[in-house]
Structures are given as C-alpha cells and as structure tokens.
PDB file of N, CA, C, O and CB in Angstrom:
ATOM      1  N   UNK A   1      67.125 136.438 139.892  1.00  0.00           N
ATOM      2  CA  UNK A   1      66.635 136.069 141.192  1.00  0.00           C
ATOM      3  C   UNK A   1      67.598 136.635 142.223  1.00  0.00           C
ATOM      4  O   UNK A   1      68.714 137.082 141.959  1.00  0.00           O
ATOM      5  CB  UNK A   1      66.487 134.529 141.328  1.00  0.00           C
ATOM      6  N   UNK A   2      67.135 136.579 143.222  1.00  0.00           N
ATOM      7  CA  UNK A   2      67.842 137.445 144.085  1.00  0.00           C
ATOM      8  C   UNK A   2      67.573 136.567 145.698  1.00  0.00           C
ATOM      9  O   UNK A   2      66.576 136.060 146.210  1.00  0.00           O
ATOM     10  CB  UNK A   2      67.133 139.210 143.929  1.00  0.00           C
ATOM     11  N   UNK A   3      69.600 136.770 146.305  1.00  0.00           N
ATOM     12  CA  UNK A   3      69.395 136.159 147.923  1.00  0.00           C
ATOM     13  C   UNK A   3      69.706 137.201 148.505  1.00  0.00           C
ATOM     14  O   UNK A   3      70.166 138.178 147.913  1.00  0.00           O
ATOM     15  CB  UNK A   3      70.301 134.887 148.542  1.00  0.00           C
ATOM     16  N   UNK A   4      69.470 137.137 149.936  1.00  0.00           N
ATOM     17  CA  UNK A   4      69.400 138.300 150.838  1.00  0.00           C
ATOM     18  C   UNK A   4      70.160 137.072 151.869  1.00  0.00           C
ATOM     19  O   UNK A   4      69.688 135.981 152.189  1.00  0.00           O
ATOM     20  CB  UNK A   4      67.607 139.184 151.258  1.00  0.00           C
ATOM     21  N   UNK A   5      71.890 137.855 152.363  1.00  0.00           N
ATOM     22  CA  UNK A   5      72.155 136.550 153.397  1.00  0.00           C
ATOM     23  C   UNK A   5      72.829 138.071 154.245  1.00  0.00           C
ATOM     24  O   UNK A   5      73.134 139.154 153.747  1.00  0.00           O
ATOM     25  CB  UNK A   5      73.502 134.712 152.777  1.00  0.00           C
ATOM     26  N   UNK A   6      72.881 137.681 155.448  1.00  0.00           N
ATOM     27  CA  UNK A   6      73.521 138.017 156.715  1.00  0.00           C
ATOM     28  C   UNK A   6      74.173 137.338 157.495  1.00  0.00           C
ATOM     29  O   UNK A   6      73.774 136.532 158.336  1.00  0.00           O
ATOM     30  CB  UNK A   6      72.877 138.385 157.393  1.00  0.00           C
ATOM     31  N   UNK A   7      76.068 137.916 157.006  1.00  0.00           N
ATOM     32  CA  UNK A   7      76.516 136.868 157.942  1.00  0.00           C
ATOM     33  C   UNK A   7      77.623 137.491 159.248  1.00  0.00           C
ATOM     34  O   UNK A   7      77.178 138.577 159.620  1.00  0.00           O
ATOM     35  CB  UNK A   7      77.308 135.673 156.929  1.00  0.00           C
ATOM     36  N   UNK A   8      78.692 137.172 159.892  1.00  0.00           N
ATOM     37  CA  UNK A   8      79.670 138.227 160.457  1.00  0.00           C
ATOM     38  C   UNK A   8      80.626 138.501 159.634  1.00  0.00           C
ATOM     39  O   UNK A   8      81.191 139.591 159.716  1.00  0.00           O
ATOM     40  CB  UNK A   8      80.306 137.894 161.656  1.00  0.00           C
ATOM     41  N   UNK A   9      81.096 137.307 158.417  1.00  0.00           N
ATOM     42  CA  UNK A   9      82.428 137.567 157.763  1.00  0.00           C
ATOM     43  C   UNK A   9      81.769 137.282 156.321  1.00  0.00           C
ATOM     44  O   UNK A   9      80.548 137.187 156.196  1.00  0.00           O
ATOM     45  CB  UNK A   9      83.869 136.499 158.292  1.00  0.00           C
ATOM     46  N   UNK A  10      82.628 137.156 155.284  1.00  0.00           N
ATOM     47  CA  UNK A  10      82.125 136.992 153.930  1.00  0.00           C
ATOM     48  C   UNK A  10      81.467 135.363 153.786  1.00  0.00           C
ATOM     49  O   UNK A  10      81.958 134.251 153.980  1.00  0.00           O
ATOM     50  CB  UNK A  10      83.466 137.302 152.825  1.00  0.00           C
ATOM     51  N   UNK A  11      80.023 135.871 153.319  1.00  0.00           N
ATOM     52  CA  UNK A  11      79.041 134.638 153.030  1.00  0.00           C
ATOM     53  C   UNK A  11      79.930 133.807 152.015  1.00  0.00           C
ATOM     54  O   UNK A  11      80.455 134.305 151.019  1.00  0.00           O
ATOM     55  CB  UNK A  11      77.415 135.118 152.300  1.00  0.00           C
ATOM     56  N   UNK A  12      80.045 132.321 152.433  1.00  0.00           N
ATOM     57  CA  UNK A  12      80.211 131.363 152.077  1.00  0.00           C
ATOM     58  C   UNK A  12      80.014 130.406 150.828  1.00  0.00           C
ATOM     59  O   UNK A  12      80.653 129.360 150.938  1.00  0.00           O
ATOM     60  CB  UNK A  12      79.912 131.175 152.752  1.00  0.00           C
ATOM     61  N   UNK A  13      79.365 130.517 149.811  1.00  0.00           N
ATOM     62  CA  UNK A  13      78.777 129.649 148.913  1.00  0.00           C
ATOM     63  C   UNK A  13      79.228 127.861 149.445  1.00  0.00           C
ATOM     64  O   UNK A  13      80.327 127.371 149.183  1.00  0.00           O
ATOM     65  CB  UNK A  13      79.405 130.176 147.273  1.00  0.00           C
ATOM     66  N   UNK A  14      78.530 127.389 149.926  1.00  0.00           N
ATOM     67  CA  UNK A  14      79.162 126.002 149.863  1.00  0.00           C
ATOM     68  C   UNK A  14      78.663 125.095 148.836  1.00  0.00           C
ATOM     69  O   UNK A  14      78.048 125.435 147.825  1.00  0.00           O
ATOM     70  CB  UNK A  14      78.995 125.307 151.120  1.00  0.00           C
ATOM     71  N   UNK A  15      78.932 124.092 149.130  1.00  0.00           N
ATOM     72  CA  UNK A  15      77.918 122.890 147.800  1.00  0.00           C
ATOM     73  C   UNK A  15      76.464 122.092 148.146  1.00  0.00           C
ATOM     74  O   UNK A  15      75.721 121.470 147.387  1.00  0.00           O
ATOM     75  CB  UNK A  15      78.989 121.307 147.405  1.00  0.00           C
ATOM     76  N   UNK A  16      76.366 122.341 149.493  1.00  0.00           N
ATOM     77  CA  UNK A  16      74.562 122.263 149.905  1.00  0.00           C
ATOM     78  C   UNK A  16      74.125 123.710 149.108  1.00  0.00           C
ATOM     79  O   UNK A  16      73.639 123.741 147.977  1.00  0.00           O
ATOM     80  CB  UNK A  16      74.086 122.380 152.111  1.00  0.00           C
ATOM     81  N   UNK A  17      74.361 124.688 149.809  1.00  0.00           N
ATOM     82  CA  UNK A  17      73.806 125.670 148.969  1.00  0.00           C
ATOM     83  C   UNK A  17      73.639 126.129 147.918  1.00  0.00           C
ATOM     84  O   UNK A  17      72.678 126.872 147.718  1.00  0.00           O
ATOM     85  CB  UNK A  17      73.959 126.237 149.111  1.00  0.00           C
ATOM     86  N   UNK A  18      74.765 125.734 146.688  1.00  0.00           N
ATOM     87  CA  UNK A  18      74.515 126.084 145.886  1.00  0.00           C
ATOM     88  C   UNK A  18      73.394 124.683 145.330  1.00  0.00           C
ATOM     89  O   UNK A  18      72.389 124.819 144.633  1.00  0.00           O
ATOM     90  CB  UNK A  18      75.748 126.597 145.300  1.00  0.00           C
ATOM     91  N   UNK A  19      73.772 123.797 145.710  1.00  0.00           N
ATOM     92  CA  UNK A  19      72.874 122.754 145.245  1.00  0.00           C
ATOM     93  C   UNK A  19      71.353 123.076 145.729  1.00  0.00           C
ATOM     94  O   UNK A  19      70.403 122.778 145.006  1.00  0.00           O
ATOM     95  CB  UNK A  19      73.393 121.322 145.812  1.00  0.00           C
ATOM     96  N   UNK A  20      71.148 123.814 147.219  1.00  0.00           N
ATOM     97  CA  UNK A  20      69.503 124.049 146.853  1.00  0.00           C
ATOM     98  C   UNK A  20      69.280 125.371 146.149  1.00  0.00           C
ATOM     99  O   UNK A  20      68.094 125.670 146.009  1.00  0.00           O
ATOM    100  CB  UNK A  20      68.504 124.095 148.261  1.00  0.00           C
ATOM    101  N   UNK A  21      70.138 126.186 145.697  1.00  0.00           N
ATOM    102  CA  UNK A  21      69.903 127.444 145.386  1.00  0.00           C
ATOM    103  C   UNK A  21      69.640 126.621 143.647  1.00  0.00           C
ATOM    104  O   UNK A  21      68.659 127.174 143.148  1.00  0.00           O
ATOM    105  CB  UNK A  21      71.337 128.794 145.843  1.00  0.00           C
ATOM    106  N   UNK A  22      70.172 125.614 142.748  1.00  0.00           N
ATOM    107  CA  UNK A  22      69.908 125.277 141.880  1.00  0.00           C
ATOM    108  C   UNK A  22      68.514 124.614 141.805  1.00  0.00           C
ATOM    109  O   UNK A  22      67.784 125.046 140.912  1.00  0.00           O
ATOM    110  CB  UNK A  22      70.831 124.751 141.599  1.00  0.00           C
ATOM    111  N   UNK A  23      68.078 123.741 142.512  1.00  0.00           N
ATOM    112  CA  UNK A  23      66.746 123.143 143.397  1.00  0.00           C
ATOM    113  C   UNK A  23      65.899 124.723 142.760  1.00  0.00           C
ATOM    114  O   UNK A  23      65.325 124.825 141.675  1.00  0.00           O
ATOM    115  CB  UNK A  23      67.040 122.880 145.767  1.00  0.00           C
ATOM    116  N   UNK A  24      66.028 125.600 143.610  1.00  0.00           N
ATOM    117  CA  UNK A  24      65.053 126.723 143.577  1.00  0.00           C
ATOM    118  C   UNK A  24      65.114 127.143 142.055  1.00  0.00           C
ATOM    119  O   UNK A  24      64.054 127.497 141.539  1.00  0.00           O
ATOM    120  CB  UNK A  24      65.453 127.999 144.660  1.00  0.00           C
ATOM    121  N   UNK A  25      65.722 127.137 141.653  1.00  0.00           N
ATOM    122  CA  UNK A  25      65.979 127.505 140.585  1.00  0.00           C
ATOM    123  C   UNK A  25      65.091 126.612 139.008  1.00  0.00           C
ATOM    124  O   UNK A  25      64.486 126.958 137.993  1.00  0.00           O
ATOM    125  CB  UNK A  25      67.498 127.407 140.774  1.00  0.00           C
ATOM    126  N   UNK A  26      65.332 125.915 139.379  1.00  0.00           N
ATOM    127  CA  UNK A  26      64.408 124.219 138.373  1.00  0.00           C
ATOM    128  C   UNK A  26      63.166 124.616 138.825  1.00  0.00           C
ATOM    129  O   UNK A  26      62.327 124.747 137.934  1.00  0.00           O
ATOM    130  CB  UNK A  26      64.769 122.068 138.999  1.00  0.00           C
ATOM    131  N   UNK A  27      62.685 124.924 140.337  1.00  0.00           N
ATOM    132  CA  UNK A  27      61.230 125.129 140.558  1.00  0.00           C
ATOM    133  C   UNK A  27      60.742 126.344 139.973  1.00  0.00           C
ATOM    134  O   UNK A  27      59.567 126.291 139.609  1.00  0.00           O
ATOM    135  CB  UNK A  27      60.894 125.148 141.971  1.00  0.00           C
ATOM    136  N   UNK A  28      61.333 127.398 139.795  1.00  0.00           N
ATOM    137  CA  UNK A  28      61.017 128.368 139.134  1.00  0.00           C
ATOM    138  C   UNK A  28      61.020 128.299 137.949  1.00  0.00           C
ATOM    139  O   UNK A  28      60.136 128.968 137.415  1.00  0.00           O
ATOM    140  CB  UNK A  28      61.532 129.175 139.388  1.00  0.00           C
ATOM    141  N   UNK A  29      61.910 127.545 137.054  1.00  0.00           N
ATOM    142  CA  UNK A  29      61.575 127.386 135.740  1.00  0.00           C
ATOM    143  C   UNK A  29      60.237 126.424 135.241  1.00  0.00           C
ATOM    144  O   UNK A  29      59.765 126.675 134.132  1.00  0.00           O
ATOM    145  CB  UNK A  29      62.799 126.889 135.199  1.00  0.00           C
ATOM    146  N   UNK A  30      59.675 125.410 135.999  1.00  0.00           N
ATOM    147  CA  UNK A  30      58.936 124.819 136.192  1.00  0.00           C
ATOM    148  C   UNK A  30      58.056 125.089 136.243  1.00  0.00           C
ATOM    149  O   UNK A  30      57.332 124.544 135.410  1.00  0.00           O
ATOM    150  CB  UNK A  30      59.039 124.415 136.694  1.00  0.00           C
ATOM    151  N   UNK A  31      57.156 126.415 137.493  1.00  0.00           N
ATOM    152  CA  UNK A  31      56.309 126.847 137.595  1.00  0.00           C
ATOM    153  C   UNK A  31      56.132 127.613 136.686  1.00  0.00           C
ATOM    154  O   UNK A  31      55.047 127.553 136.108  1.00  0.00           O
ATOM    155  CB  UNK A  31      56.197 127.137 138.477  1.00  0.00           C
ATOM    156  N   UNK A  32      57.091 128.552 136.269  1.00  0.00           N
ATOM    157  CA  UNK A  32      56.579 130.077 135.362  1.00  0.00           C
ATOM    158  C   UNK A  32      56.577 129.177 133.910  1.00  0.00           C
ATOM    159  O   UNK A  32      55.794 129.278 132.965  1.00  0.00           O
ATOM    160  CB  UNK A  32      58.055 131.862 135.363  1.00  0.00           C
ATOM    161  N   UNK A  33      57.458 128.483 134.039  1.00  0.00           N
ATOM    162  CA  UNK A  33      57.402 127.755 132.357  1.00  0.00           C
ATOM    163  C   UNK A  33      58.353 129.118 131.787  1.00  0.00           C
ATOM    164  O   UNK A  33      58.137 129.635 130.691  1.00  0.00           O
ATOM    165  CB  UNK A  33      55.279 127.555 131.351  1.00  0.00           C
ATOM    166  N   UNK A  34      59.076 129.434 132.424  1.00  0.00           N
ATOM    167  CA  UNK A  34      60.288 130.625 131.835  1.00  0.00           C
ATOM    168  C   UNK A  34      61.459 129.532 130.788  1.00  0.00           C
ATOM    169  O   UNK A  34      61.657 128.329 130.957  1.00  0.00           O
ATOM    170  CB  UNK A  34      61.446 131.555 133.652  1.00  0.00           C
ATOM    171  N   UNK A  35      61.947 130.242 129.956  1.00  0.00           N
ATOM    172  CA  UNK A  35      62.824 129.886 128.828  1.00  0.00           C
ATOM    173  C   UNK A  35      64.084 130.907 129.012  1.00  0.00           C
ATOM    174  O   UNK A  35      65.250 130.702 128.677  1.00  0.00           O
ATOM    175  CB  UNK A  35      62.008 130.054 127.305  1.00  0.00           C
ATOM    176  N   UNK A  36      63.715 131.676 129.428  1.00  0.00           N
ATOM    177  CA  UNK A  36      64.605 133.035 129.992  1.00  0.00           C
ATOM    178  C   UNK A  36      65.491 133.021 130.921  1.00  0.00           C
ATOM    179  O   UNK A  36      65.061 133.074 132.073  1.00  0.00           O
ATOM    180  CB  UNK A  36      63.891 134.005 130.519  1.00  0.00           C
ATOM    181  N   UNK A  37      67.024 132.943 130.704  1.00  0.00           N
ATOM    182  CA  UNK A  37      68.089 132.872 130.859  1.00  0.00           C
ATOM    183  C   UNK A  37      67.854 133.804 132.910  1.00  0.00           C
ATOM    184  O   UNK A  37      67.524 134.981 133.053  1.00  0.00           O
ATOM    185  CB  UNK A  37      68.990 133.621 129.271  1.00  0.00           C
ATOM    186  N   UNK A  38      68.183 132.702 134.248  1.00  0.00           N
ATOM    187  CA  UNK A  38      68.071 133.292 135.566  1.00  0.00           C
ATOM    188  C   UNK A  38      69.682 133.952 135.651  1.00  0.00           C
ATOM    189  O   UNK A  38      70.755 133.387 135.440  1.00  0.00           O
ATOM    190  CB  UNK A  38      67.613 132.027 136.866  1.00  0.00           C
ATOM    191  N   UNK A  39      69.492 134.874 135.907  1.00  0.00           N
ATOM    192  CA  UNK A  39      70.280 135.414 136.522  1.00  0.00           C
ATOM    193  C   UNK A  39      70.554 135.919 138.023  1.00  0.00           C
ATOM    194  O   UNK A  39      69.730 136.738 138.430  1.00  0.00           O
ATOM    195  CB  UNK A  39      70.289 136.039 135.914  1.00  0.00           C
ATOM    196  N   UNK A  40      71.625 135.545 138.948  1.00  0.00           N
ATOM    197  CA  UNK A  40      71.383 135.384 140.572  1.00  0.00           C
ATOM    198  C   UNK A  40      72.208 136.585 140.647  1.00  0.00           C
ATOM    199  O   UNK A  40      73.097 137.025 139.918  1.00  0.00           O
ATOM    200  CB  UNK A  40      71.944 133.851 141.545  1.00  0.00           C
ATOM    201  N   UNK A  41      71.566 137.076 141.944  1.00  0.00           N
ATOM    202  CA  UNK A  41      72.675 138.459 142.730  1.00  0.00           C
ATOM    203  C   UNK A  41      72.175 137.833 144.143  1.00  0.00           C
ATOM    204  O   UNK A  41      71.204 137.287 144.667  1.00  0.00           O
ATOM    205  CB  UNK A  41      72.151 140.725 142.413  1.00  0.00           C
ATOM    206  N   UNK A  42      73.120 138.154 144.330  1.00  0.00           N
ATOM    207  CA  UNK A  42      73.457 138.155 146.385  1.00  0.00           C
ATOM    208  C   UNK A  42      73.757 139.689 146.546  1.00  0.00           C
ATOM    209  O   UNK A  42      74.501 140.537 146.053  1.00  0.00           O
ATOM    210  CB  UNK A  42      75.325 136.999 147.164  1.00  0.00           C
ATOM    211  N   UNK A  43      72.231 139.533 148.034  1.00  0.00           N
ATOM    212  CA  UNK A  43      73.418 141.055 148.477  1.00  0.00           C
ATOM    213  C   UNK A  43      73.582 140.522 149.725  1.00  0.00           C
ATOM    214  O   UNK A  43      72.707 139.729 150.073  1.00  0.00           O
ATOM    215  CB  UNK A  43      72.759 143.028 148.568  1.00  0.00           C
ATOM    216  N   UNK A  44      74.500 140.754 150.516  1.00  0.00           N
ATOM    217  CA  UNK A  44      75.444 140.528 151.899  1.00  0.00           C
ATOM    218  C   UNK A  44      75.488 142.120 152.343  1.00  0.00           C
ATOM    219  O   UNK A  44      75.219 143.194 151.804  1.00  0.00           O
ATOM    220  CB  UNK A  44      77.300 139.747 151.563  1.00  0.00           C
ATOM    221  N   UNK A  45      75.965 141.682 153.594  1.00  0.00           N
ATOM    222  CA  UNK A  45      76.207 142.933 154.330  1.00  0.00           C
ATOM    223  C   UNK A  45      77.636 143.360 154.665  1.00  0.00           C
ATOM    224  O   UNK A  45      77.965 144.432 155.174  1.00  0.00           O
ATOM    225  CB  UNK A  45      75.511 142.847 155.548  1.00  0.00           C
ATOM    226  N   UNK A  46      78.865 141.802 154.100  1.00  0.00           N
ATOM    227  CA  UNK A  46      80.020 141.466 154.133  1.00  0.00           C
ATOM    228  C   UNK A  46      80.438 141.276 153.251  1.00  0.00           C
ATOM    229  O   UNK A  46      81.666 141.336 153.297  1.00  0.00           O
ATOM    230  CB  UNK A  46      80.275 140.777 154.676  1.00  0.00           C
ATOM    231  N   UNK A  47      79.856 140.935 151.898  1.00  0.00           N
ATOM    232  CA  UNK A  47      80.114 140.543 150.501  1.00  0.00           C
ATOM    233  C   UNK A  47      80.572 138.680 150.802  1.00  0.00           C
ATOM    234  O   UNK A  47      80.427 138.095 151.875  1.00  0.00           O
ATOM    235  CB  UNK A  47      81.600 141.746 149.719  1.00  0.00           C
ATOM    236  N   UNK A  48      81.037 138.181 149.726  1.00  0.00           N
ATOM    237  CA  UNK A  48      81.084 137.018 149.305  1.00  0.00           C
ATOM    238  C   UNK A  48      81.916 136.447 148.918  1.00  0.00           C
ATOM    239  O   UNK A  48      82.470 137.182 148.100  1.00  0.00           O
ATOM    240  CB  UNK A  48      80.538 136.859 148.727  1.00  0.00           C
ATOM    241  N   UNK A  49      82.628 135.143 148.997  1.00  0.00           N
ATOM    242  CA  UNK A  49      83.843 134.353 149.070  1.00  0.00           C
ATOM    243  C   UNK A  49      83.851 134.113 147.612  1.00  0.00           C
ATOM    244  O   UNK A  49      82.912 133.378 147.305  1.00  0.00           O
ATOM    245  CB  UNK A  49      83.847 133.002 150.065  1.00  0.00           C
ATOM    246  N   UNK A  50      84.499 134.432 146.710  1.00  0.00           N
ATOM    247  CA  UNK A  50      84.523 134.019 145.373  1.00  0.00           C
ATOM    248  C   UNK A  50      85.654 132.741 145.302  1.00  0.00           C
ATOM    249  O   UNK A  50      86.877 132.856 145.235  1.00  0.00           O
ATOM    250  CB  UNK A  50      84.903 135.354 144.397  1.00  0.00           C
ATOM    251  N   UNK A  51      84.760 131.346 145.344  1.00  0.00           N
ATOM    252  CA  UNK A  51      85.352 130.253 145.323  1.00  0.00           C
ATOM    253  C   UNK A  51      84.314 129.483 144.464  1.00  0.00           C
ATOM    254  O   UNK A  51      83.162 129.831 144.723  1.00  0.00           O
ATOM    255  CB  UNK A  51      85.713 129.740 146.703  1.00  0.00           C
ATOM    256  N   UNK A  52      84.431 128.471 143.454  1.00  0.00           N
ATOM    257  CA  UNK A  52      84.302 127.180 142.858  1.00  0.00           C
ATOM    258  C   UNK A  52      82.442 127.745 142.651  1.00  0.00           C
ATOM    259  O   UNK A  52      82.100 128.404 141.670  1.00  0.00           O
ATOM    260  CB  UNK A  52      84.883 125.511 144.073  1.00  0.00           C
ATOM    261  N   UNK A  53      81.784 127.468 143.387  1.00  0.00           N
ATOM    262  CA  UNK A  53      80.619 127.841 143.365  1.00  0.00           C
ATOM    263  C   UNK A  53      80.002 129.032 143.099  1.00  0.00           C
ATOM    264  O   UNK A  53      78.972 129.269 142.467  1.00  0.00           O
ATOM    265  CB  UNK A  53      80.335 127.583 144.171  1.00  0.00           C
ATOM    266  N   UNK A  54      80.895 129.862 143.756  1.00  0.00           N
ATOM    267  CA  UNK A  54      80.540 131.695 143.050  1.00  0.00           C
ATOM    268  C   UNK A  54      80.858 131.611 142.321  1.00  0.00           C
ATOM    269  O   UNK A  54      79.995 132.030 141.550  1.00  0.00           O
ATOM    270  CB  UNK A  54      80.978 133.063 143.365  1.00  0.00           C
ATOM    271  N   UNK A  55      81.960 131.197 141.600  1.00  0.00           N
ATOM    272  CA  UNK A  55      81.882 131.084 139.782  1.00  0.00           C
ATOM    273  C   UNK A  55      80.686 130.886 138.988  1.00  0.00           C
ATOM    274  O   UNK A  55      80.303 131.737 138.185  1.00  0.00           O
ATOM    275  CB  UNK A  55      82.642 129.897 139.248  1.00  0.00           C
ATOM    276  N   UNK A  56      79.945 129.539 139.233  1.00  0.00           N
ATOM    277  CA  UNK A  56      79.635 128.989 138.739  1.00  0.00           C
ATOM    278  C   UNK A  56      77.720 129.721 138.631  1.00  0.00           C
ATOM    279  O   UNK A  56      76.892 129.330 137.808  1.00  0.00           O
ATOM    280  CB  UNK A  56      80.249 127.749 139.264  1.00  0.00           C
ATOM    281  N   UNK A  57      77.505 130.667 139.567  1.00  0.00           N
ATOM    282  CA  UNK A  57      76.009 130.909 140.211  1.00  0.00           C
ATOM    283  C   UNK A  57      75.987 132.081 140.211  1.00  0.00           C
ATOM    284  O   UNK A  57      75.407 132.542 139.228  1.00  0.00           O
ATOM    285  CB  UNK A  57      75.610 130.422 141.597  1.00  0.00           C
ATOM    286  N   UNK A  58      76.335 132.726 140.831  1.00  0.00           N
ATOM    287  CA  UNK A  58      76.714 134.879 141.025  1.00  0.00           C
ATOM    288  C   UNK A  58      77.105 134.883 139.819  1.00  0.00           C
ATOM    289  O   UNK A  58      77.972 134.306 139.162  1.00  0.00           O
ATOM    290  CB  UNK A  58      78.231 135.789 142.278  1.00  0.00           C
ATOM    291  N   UNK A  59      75.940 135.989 139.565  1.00  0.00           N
ATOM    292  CA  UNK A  59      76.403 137.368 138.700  1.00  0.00           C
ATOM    293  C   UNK A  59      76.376 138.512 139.002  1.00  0.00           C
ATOM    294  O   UNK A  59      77.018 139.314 138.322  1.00  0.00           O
ATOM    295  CB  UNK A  59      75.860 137.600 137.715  1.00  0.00           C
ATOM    296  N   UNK A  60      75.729 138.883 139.962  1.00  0.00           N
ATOM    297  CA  UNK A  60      75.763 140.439 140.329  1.00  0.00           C
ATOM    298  C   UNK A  60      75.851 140.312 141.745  1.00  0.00           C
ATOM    299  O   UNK A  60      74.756 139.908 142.135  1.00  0.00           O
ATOM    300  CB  UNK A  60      74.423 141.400 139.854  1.00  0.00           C
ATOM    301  N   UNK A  61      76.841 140.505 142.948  1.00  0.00           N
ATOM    302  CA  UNK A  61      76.936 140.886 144.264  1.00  0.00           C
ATOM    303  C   UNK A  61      76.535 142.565 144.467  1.00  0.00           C
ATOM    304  O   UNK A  61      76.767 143.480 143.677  1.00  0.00           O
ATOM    305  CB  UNK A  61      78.450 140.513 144.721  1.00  0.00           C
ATOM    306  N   UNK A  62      75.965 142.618 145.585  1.00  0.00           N
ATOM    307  CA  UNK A  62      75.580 144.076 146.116  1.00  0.00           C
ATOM    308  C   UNK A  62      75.824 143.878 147.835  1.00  0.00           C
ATOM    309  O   UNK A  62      75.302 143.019 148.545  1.00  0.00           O
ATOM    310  CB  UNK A  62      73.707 144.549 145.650  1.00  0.00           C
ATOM    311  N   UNK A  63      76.867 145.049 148.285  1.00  0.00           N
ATOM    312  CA  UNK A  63      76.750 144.895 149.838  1.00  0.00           C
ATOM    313  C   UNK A  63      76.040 145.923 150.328  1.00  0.00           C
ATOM    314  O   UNK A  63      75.674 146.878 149.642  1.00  0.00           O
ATOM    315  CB  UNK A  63      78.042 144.861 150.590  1.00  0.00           C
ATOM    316  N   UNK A  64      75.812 145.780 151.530  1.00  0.00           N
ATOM    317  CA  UNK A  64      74.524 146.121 152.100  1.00  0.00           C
ATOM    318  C   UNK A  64      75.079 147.948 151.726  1.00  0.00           C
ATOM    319  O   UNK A  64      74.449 148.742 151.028  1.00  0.00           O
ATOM    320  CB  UNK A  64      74.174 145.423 154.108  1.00  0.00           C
ATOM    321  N   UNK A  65      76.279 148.186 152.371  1.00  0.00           N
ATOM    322  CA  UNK A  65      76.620 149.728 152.224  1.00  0.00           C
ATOM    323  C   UNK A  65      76.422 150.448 150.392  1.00  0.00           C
ATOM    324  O   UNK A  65      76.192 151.608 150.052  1.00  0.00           O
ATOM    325  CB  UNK A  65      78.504 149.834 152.811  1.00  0.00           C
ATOM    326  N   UNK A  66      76.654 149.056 149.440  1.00  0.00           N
ATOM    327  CA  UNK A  66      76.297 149.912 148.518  1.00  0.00           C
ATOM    328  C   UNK A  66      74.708 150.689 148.540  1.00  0.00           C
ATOM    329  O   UNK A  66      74.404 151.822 148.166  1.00  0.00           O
ATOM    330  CB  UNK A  66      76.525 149.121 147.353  1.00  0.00           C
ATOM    331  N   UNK A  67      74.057 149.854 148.991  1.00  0.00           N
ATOM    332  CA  UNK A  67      72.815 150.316 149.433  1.00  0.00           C
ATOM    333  C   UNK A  67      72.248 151.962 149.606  1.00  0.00           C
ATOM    334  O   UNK A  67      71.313 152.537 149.049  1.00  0.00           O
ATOM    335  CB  UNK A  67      72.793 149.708 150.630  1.00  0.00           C
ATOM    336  N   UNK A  68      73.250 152.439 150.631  1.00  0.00           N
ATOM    337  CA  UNK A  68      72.963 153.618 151.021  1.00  0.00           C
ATOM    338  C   UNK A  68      74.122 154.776 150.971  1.00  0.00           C
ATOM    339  O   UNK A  68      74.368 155.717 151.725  1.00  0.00           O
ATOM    340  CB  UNK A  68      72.473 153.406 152.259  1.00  0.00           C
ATOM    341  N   UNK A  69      74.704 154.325 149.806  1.00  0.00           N
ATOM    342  CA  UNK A  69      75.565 155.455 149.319  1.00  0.00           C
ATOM    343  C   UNK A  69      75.190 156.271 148.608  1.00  0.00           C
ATOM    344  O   UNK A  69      74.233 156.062 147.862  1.00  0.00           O
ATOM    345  CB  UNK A  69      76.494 155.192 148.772  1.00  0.00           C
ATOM    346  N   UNK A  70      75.967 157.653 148.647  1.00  0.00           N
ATOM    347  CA  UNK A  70      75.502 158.997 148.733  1.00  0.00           C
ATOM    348  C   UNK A  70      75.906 158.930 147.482  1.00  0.00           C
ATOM    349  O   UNK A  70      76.925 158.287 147.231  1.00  0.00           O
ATOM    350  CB  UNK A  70      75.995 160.115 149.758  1.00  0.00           C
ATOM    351  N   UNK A  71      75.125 159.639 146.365  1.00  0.00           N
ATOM    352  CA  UNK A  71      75.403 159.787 144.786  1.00  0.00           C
ATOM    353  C   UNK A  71      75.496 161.089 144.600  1.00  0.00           C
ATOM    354  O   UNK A  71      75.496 161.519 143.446  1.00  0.00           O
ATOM    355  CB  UNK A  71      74.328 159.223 143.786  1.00  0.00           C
ATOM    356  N   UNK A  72      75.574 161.798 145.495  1.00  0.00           N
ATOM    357  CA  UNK A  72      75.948 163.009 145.363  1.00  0.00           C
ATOM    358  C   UNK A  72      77.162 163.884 145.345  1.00  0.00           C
ATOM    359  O   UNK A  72      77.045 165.098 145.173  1.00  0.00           O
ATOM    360  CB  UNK A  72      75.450 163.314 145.963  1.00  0.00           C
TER     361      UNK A  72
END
C-alpha cells in the first residue's frame, strides 16, 4: 500500500497516524479478504523521520526527486 504526504521538513510518523494508517490497513484486509502479507511505502518530497513508528510500518520510502532521476 502506498502514502503520498507533502510536507516542508521530514514527514513525521506520529502515533495517531500510524494508528489510522493500521485502521486502513484491517479495512483492507477485511474487504479484499487478503491473507497476503501489506507492505507500506511512503513517498515524501522531504523523506521521513525514522523514529519508533517508522520502524514498526515503512518498508520502502521514495522521495519525490527519486522520481525524476536521470538513469542515464
């Protein structure tokens, strides 16, 4: 599953959020009736505070510039 946040400095994880980002998470297993292991990415445009909660939720961060880098 995937969040899309925009912030000025590095997005935050707090414990409302991760608590509704888990919320969303139960509803999706719920509806699809998935058994299949969620895996979360954030992309930011600042990247992300790796504290207590990004442990526990992030697995894949993407910032916005990886986006449009040149592979050439």
């Amino acid at each position: 599953m995937c969040e899309i946040k925009h912030t000025l400095k590095e997005f935050v994880i707090t414990k409302k959020y991760f608590e509704e980002i888990k919320c969303k998470q139960e509803i999706y297993k719920l509806q699809t009736r998935t058994k299949k292991q969620i895996q979360w990415c954030l992309i930011t445009n600042n990247g992300v505070l790796k504290n207590q909660y990004y442990k526990k939720l992030i697995g894949h961060v993407v910032k916005l510039d990886d986006l449009f880098k040149d592979t050439n």
